[in-house]
C-alpha positions in Angstrom: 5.2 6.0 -5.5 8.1 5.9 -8.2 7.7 5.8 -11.7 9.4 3.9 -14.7 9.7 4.8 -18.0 8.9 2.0 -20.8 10.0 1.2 -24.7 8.2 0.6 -27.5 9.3 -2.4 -29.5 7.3 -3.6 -32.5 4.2 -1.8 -30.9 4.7 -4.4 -27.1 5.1 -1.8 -24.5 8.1 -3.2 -22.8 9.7 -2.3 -19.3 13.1 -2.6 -18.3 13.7 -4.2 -15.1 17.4 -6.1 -13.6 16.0 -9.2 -12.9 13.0 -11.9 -12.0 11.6 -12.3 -8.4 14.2 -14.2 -6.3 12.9 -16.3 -3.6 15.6 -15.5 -0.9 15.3 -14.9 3.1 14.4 -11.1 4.0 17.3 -8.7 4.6 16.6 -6.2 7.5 18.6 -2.9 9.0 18.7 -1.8 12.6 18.1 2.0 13.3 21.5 3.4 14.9 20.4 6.7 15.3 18.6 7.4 19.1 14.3 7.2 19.5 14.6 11.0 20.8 17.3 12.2 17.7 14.9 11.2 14.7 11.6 12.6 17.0 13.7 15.8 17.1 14.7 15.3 13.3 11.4 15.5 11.8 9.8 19.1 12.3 6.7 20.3 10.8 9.0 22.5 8.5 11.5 19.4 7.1 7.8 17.1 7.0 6.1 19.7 4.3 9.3 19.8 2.1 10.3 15.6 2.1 9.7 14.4 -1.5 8.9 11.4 -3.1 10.9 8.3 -2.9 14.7 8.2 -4.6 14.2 5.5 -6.4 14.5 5.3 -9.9 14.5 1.9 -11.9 17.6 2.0 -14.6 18.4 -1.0 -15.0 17.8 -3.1 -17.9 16.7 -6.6 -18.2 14.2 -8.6 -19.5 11.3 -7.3 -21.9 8.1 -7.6 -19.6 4.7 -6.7 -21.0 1.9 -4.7 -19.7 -1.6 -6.8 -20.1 -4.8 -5.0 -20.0 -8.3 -6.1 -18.9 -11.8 -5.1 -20.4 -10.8 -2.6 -23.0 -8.4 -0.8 -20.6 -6.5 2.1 -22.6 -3.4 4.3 -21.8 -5.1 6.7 -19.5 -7.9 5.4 -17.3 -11.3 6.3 -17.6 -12.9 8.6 -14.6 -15.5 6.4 -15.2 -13.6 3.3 -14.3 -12.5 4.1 -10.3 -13.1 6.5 -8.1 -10.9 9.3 -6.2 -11.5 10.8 -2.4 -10.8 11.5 0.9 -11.6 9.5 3.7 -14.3 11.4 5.5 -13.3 13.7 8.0 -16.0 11.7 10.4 -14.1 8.2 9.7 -10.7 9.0 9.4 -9.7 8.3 12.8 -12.0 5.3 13.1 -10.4 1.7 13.8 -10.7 1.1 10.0 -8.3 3.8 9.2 -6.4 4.7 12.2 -3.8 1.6 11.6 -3.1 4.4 8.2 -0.2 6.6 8.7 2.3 8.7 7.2 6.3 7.7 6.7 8.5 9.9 6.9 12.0 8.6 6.0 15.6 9.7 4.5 18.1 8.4 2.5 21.5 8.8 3.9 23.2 11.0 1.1 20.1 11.1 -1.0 17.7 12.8 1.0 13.8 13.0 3.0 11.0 11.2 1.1 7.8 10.4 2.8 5.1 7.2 2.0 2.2 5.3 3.1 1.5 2.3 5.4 -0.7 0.4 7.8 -0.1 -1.2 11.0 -0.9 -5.4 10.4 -1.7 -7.8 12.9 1.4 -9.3 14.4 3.1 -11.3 17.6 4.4 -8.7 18.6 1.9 -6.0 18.0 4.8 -3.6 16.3 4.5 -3.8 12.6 3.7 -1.5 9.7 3.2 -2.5 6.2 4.4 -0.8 3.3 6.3 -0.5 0.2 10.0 -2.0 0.1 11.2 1.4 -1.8 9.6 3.5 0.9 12.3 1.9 2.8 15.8 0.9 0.7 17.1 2.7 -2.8 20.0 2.2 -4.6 20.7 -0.9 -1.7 20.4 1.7 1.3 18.2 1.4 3.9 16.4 4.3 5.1 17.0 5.7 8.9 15.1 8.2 10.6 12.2 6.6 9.8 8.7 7.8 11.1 5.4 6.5 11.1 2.4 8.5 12.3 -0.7 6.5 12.2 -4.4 8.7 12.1 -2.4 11.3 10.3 -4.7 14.5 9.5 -4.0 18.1 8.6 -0.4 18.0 10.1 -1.8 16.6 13.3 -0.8 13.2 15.3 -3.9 12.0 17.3 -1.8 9.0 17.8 1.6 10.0 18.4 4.7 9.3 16.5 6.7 6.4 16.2 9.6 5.5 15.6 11.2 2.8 13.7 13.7 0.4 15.3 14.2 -2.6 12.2 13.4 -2.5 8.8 12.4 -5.8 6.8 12.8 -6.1 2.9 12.6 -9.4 0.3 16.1 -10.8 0.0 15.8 -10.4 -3.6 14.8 -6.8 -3.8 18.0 -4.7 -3.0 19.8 -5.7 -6.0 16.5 -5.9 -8.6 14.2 -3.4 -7.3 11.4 -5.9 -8.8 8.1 -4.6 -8.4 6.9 -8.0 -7.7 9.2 -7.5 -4.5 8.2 -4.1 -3.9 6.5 -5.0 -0.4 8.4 -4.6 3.3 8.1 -3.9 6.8 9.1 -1.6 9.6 9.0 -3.0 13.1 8.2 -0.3 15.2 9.5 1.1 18.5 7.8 1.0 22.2 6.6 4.1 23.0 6.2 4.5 27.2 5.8 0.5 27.2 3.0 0.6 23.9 2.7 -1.0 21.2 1.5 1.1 17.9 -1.4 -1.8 17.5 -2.4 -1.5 21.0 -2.8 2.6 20.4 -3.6 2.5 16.6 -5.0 -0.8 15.8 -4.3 -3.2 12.8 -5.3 -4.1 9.3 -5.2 -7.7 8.9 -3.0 -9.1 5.4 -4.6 -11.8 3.0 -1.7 -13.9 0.6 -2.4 -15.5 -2.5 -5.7 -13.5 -2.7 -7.8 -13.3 -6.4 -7.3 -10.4 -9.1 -11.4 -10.5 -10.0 -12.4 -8.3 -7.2 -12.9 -4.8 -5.8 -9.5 -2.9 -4.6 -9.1 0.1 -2.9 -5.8 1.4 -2.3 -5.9 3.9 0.3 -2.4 6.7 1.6 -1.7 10.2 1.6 -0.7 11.3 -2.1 1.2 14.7 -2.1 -1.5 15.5 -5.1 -4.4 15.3 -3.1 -4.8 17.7 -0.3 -1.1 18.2 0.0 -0.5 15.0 1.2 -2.3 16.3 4.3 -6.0 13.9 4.2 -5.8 10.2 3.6 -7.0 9.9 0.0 -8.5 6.2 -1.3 -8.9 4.9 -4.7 -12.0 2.5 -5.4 -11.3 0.2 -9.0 -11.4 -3.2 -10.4 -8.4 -4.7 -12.2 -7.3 -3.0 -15.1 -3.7 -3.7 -15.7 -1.0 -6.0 -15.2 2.3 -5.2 -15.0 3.1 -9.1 -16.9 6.8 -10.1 -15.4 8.9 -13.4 -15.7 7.8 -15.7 -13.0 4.3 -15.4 -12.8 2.5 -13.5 -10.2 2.0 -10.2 -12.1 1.7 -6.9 -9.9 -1.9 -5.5 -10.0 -3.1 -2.6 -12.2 -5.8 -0.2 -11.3 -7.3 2.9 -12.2 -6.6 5.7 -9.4 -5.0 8.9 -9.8 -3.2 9.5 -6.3 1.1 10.0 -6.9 4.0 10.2 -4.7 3.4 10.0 -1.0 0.7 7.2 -1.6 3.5 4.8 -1.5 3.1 2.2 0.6 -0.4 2.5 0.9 -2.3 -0.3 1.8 -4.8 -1.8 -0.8 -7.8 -3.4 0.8 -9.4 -6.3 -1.2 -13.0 -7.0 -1.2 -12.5 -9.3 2.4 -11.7 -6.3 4.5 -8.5 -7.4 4.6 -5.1 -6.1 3.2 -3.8 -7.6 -0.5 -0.9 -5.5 -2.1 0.2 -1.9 -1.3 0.8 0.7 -3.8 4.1 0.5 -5.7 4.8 2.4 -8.6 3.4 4.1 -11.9 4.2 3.7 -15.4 4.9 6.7 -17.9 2.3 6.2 -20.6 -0.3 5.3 -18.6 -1.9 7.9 -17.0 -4.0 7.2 -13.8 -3.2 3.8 -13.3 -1.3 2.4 -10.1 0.4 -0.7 -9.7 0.4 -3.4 -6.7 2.4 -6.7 -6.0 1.2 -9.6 -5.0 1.4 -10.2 -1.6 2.2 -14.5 -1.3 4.5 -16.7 0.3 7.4 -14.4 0.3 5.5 -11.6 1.9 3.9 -13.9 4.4 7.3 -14.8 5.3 8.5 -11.5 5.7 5.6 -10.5 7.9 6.2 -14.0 10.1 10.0 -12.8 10.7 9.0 -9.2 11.2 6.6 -10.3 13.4 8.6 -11.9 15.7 11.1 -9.1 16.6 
C-alpha cells in the first residue's frame, strides 16, 4: 500500500493527483523472463527483505477532497473497525486459500511484495489485485509471484508464476486511485490451474458504499507480513475525485504488503482491493470502485 501526501488550502484537505479516470482499453505486459528463473529468483532470504511498492504519487493536478462519514476524524477510532488475523484453523479454508502473497520487482527500482486473490474466470488463471502492485513510474513488474494460502513462510499451495499482467488503460500515465485495480494471469503449473488448486473469490461491480467491508492481505505490520491479517469497518472516508465514483475509505490499520488485498463486501463477494493511505489520516485505508472498467479488465484477463 503506497501513501500520498495532501495540502491544506483554506482549511479543504486537498490531494494532488495528474489526472481524472480515463475510460481506455486495458494495457497488459508479457513475462520474458523463464517459469523456472523467477521460481529460482525468489528465496526465502530475498522474500523477508522485498519492501513496499515504488510508487509514489508526485504529480500535481486537480484539487480533490477527502469527505468523511458519521463524525469520521483524522485518525480512526479503535472503536470504529476491527484488526486480526485470520485464524490459524481457517486460514487455509476455501474462503481464504484464493489469498496470497505477491512478490514482484521493479526492473531498476527493486522487490516489493502485495496482496491478492484468485477471482472466478474462463480460464481459471486470474488473481486480483492492486494496479501499483504491478506497474510504477509506467513499468510493469516481472518476476512476479503469487503464493496463495500463504502462512508463516510456508506454500501449502505452491507458487506460481505470472505469465501477463492486466492494468486500466488510463492508469500508467495517472496513477489514479480510482484505477488502482489490475490483474495477473497466472501460469500452468504441471497442467493446473491456480483456481483448480486454490480456489476463487468471486468480484461484484457497481456494488453500494452503505455496507460492511472487510479488507483482508498480509501487511508487513502485522505479524511480519507472515499471517493473513483482515480489517472489519463500515464506510468512513472518501477519497472525493473528478468523475464521480469516489475510492472507499475505512478504518483498518494494516500498511504496506496489504496491497492488493481483497476487500470482501457484505455479499461474500469481492468489491474493491486495498490501494493506498493518506498522510494525515491515520488508520484509514482506501479502496476503488470496482465498475465497468474493472469488469472489463477482468473479461479480457479472463480470456487469456
Amino acid at each position: 500500500m503506497h501513501r500520498v501526501k495532501l495540502t491544506l488550502a483554506a482549511g479543504v484537505v486537498v490531494l494532488l493527483i495528474s489526472a481524472p479516470a480515463a475510460a481506455a482499453a486495458p494495457v497488459s505486459a508479457e513475462r520474458t523472463a523463464p517459469q523456472r528463473e523467477v521460481l529460482e529468483y525468489w528465496t526465502p532470504e530475498r522474500m523477508a527483505e522485498a519492501g513496499a511498492p515504488v510508487l509514489e504519487q508526485t504529480a500535481t493536478g486537480p484539487e480533490v477532497s477527502i469527505a468523511t462519514h458519521k463524525k469520521a476524524t483524522r485518525r480512526a477510532k479503535r472503536s470504529s473497525y476491527t484488526s486480526k488475523a485470520v485464524p490459524s484453523a481457517t486460514a487455509t479454508s476455501s474462503a481464504y486459500a484464493p489469498i496470497g502473497k505477491i512478490f514482484g520487482r521493479i526492473p531498476g527500482e527493486g522487490d516489493f511484495q502485495c496482496s491478492g486473490s484468485v477471482v472466478q474466470s474462463p480460464n481459471q488463471r486470474v488473481v486480483l489485485t492492486a494496479a501499483h502492485c504491478l506497474i510504477a513510474r509506467g513499468q510493469f513488474a516481472d518476476r512476479l509471484l503469487f503464493i496463495p494460502a500463504s502462512r508463516n513462510g510456508e506454500e501449502p499451495l505452491g507458487r506460481w508464476v505470472s505469465d501477463e499482467l492486466f492494468v486500466p488503460g488510463g492508469y500508467p500515465t495517472t496513477e489514479n486511485p480510482k484505477l488502482d485495480y489490475g490483474a495477473a494471469v497466472i501460469a500452468l503449473q504441471e497442467g493446473r490451474t491456480v483456481q483448480s488448486v486454490a480456489g476463487f473469490r468471486k468480484v461484484r461491480t457497481s456494488t453500494r458504499s452503505r455496507q460492511t467491508f472487510r479488507a483482508l492481505g498480509y501487511p508487513g505490520n502485522k505479524a511480519r507480513g507472515q499471517r493473513l491479517w483482515g480489517c472489519r469497518s463500515k464506510l468512513q472516508l472518501e477519497l472525493s475525485l473528478p468523475g464521480g465514483h469516489d475510492p472507499f475509505g475505512i478504518g483498518c490499520d494494516m500498511t504496506f504488503g496489504a496491497s492488493g488485498g481483497p476487500w470482501i463486501g457484505s455479499s461474500g463477494d469481492i468489491v474493491s482491493v486495498t490501494s493506498l493511505g493518506v498522510d494525515g489520516f491515520k488508520n484509514f485505508i482506501f479502496g476503488p470502485q470496482l465498475r465497468a472498467g474493472a469488469k472489463r479488465l477482468l473479461r479480457d484477463a479472463g480470456e487469456r
